[in-house]
PAZAPA-4460 file (N, C-alpha, C; in steps of 0.05 Angstrom, whole numbers, plus 32768, in hexadecimal, padded with zeros to 4 digits):
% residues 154
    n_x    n_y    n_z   ca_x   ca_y   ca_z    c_x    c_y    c_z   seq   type   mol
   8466   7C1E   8F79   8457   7C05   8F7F   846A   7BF2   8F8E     1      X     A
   8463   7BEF   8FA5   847D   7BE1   8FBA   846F   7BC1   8FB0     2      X     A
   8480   7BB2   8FAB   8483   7B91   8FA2   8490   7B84   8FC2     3      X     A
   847A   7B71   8FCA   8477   7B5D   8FDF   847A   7B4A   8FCE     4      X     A
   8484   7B31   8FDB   8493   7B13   8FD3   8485   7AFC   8FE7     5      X     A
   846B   7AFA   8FE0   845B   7AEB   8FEA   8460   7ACB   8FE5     6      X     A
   8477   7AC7   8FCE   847A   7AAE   8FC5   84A2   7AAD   8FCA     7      X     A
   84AD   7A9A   8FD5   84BE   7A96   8FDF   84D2   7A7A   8FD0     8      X     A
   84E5   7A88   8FC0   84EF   7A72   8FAE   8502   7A64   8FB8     9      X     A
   84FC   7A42   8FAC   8509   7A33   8FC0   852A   7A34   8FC5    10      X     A
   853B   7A35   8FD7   8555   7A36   8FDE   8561   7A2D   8FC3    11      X     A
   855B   7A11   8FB4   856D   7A10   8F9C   8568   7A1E   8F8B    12      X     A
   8557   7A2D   8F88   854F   7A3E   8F6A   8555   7A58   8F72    13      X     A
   8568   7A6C   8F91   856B   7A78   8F96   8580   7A87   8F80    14      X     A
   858F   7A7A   8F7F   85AB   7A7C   8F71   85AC   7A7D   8F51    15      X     A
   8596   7A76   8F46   858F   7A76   8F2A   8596   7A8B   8F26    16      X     A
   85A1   7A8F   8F0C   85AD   7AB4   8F07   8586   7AB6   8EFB    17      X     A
   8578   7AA4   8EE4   8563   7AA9   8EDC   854F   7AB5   8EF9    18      X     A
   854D   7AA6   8F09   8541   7AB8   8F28   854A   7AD3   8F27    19      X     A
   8562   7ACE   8F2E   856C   7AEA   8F36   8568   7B02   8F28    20      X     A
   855F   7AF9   8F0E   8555   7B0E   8EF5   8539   7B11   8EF3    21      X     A
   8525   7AFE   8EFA   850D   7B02   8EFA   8509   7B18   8F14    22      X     A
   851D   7B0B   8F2A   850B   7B21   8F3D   851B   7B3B   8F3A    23      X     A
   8533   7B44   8F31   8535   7B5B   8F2A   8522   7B66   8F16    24      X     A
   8511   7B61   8EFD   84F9   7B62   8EF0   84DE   7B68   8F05    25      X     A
   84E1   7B57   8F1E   84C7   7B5D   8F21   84C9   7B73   8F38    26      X     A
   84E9   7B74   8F43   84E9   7B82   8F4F   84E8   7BA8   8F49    27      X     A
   84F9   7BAA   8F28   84F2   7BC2   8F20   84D7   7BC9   8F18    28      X     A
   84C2   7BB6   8F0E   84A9   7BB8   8F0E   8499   7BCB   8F2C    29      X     A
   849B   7BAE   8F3B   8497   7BBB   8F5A   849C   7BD8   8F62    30      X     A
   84B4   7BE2   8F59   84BF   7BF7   8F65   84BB   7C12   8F4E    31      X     A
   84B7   7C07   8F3A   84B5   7C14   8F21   84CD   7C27   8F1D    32      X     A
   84D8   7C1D   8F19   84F7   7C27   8F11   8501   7C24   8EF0    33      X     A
   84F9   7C20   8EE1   84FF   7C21   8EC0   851C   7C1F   8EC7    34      X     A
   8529   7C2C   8ECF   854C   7C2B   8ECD   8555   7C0F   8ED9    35      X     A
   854A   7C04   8EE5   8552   7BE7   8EEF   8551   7BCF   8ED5    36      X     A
   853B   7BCC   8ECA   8535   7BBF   8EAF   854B   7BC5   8E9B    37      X     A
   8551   7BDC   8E99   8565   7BE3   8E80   857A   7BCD   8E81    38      X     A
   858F   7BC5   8E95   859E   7BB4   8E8F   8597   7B96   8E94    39      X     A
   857B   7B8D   8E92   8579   7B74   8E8C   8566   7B6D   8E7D    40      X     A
   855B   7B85   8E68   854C   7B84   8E4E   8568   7B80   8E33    41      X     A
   855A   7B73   8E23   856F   7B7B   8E0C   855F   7B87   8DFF    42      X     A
   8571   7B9C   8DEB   8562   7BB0   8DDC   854F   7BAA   8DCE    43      X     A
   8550   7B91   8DC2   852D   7B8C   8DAE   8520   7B78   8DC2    44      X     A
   851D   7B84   8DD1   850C   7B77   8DE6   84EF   7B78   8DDE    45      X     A
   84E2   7B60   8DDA   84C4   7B5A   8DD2   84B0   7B59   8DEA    46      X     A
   849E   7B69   8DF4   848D   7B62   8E09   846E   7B62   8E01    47      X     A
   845F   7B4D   8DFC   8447   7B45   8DF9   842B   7B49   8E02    48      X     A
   841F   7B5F   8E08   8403   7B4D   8E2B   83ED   7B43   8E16    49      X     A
   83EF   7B2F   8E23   83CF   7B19   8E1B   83BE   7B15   8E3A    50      X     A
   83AD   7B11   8E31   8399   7B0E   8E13   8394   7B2A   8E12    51      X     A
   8387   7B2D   8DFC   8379   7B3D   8DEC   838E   7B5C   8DEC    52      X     A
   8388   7B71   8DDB   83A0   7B8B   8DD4   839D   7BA1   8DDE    53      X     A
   8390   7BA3   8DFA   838D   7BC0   8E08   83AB   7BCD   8E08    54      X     A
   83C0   7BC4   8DFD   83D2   7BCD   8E01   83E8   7BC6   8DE8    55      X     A
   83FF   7BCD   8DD3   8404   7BC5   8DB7   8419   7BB8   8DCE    56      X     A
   8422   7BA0   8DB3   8445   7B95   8DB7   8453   7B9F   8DBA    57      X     A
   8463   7BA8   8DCA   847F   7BB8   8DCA   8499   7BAB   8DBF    58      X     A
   84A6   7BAE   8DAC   84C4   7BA6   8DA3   84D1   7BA7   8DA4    59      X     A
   84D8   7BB9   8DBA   84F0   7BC7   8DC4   84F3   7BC6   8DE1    60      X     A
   8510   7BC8   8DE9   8514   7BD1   8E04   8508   7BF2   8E0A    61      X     A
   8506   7C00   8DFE   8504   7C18   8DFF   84E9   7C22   8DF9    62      X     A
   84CF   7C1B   8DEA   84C1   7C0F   8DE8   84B0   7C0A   8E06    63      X     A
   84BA   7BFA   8E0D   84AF   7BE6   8E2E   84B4   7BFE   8E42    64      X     A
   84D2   7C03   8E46   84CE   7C14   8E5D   84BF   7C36   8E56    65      X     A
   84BE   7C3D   8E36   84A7   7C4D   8E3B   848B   7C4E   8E3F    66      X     A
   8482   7C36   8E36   8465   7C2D   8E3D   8468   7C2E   8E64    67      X     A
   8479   7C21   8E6C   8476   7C27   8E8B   847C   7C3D   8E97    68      X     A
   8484   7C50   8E8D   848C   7C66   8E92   8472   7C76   8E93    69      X     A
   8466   7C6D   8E7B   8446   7C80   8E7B   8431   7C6A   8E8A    70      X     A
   8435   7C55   8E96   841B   7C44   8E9D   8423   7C4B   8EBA    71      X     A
   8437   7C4C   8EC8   8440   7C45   8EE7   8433   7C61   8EF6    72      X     A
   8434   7C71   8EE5   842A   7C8A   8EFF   840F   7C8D   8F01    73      X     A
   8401   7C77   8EF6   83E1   7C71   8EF4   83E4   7C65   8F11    74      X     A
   83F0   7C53   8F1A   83EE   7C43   8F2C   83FC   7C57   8F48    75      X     A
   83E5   7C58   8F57   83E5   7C64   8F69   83FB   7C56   8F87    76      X     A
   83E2   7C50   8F9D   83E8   7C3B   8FB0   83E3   7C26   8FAA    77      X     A
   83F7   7C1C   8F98   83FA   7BFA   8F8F   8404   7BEE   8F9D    78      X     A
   8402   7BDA   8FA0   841C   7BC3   8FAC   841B   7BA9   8FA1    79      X     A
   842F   7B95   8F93   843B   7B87   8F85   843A   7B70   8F91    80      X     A
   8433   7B5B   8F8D   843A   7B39   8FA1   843E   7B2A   8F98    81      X     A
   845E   7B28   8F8D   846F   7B13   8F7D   845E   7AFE   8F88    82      X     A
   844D   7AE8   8F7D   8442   7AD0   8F85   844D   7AB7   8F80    83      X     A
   845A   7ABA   8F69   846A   7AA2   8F61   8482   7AA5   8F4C    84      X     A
   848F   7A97   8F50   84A2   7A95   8F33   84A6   7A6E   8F36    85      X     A
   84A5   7A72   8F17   84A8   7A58   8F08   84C7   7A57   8EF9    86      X     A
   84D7   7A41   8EF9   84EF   7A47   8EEC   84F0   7A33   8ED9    87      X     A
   84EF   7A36   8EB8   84FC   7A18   8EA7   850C   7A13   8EAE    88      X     A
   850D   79F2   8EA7   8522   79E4   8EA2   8540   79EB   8EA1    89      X     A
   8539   79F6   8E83   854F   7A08   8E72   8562   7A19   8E7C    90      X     A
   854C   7A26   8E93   8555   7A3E   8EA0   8554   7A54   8E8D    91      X     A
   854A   7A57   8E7D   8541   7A6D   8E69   8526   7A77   8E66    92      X     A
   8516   7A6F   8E6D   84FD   7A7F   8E77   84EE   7A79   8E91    93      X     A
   84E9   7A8F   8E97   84D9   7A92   8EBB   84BE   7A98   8EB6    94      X     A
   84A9   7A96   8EC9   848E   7A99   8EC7   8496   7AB2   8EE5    95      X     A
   8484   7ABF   8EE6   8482   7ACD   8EFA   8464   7AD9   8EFE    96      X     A
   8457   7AD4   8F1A   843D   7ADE   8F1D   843F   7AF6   8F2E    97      X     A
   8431   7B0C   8F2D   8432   7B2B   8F3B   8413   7B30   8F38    98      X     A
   8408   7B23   8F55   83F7   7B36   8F5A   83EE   7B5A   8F5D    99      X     A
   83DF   7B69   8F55   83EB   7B83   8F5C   83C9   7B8E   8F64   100      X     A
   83C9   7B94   8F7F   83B0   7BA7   8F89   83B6   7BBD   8F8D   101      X     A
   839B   7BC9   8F98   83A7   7BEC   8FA0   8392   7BFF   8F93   102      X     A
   839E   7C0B   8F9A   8386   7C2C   8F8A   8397   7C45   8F77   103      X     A
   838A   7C48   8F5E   839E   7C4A   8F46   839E   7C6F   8F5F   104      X     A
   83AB   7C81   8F46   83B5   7C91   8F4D   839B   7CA6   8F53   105      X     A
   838C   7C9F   8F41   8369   7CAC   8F3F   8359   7C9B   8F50   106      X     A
   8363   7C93   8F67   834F   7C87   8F7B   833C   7C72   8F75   107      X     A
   8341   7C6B   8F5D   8339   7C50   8F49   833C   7C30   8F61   108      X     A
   8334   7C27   8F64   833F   7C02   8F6F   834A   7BF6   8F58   109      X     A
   835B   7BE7   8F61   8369   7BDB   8F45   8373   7BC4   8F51   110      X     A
   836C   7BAB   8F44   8378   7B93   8F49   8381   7B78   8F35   111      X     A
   8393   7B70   8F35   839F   7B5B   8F1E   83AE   7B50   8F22   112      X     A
   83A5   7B36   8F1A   83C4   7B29   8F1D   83CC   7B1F   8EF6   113      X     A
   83ED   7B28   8EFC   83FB   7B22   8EE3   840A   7B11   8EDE   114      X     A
   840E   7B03   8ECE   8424   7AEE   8EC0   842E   7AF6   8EB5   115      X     A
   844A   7AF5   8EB2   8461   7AF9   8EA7   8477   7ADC   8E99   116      X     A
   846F   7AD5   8E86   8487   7ABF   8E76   8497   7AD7   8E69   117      X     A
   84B1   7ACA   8E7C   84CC   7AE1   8E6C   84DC   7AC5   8E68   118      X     A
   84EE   7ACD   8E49   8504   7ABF   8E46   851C   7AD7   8E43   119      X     A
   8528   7ABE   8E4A   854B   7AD1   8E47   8557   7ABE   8E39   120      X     A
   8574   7ACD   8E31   8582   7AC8   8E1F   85A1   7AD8   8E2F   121      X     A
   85B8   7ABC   8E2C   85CA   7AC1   8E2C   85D3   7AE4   8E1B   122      X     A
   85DE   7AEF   8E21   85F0   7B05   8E09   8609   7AFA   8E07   123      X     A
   8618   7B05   8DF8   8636   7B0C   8DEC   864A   7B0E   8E01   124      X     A
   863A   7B25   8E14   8651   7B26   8E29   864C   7B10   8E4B   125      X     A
   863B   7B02   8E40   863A   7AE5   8E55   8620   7AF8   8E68   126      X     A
   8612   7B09   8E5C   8603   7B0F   8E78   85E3   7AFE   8E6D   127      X     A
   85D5   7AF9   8E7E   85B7   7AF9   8E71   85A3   7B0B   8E80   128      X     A
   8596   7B0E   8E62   857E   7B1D   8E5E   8562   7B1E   8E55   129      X     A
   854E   7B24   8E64   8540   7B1C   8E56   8537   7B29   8E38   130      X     A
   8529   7B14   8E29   852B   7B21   8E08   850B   7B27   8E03   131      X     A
   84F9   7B12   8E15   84DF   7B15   8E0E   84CD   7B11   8E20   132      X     A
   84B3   7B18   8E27   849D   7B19   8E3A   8484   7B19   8E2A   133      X     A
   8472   7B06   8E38   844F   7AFF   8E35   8449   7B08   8E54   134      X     A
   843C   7B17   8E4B   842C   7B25   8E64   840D   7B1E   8E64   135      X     A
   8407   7B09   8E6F   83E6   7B08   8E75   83DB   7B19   8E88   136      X     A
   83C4   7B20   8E86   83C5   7B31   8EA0   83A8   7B36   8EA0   137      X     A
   8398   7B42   8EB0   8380   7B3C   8EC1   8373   7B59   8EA2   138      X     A
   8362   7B48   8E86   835E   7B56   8E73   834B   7B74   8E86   139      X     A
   8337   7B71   8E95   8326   7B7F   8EA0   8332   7B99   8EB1   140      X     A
   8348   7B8F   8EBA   835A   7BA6   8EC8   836B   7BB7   8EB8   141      X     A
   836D   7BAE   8EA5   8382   7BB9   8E97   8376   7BC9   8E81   142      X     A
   835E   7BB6   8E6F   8353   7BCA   8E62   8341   7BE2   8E65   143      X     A
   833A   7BE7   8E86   8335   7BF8   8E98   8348   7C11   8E8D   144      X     A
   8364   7BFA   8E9D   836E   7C13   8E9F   8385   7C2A   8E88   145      X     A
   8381   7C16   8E6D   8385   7C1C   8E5A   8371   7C2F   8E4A   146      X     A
   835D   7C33   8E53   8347   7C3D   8E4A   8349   7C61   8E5C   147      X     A
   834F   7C59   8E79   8354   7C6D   8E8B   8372   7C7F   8E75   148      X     A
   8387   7C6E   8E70   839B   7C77   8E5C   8397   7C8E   8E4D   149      X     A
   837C   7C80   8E36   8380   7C84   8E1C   8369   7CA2   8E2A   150      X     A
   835B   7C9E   8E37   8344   7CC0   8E38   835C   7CCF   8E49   151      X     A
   8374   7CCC   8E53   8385   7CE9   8E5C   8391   7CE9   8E4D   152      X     A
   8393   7CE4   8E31   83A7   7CEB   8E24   838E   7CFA   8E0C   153      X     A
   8377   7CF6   8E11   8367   7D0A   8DFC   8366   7D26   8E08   154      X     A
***
């Protein structure tokens, strides 16, 4: 799923290490690479999607990238359009929007746009990571395609 950057962050917020971590996030998403995430998940990594539970909480780093591991090869000719990022104050949590259209792998149309609230957290060895994610996301697309999930695995 190739990720376009339809939203263009301003010159001062370039340099944010928090930036620089969201779009590596959205960029291993985009590209679907699970090995990219590993070093900026921490291991009890919590990831949420609301509303409603077409999909359980994950609590783990390991956890998350297997749920994507089994959801990404559903998605056929996708393509990704980073639309926005939001940065706190703090610099400890980012909003990130990802539109994603296309046609799943079963010639399905598929379209959504997702929210992403990630926070990070300093570590031990001075790097940050993110620790947690609320994923809103388009309930109709998803419980589609959670449904498409759950009958190939009967």
């Amino acid at each position: 799923m190739p990720l376009t950057q339809s939203f263009k962050l301003p010159a001062e917020k370039q340099e944010s290490p928090l930036a620089k971590l969201g779009l590596e996030y959205a960029q291993a998403l985009g590209n679907s690479d699970t090995t990219r995430l590993l070093p900026i998940l921490v291991e009890d990594y919590h990831h949420v999607f609301l509303p409603g539970t077409a999909f359980p909480t994950l609590t783990t780093r390991a956890q998350f990238v297997a749920h994507l591991e089994a959801v990404l090869p559903y998605f056929g000719e996708i393509t990704g359009d980073l639309k926005e990022i939001v940065i706190s104050e703090d610099a400890n949590t980012i909003v990130l929007q990802i539109g994603v259209s296309g046609t799943m792998s079963d010639g399905t149309p598929y379209s959504s746009d997702n929210l992403f609230i990630l926070h990070a957290a300093q570590q031990a060895d001075g790097s940050l990571k993110f620790v947690s994610a609320k994923e809103f996301y388009n309930t109709k697309s998803s419980d589609e395609l959670a449904a498409r999930l759950g009958a190939s695995k009967a």
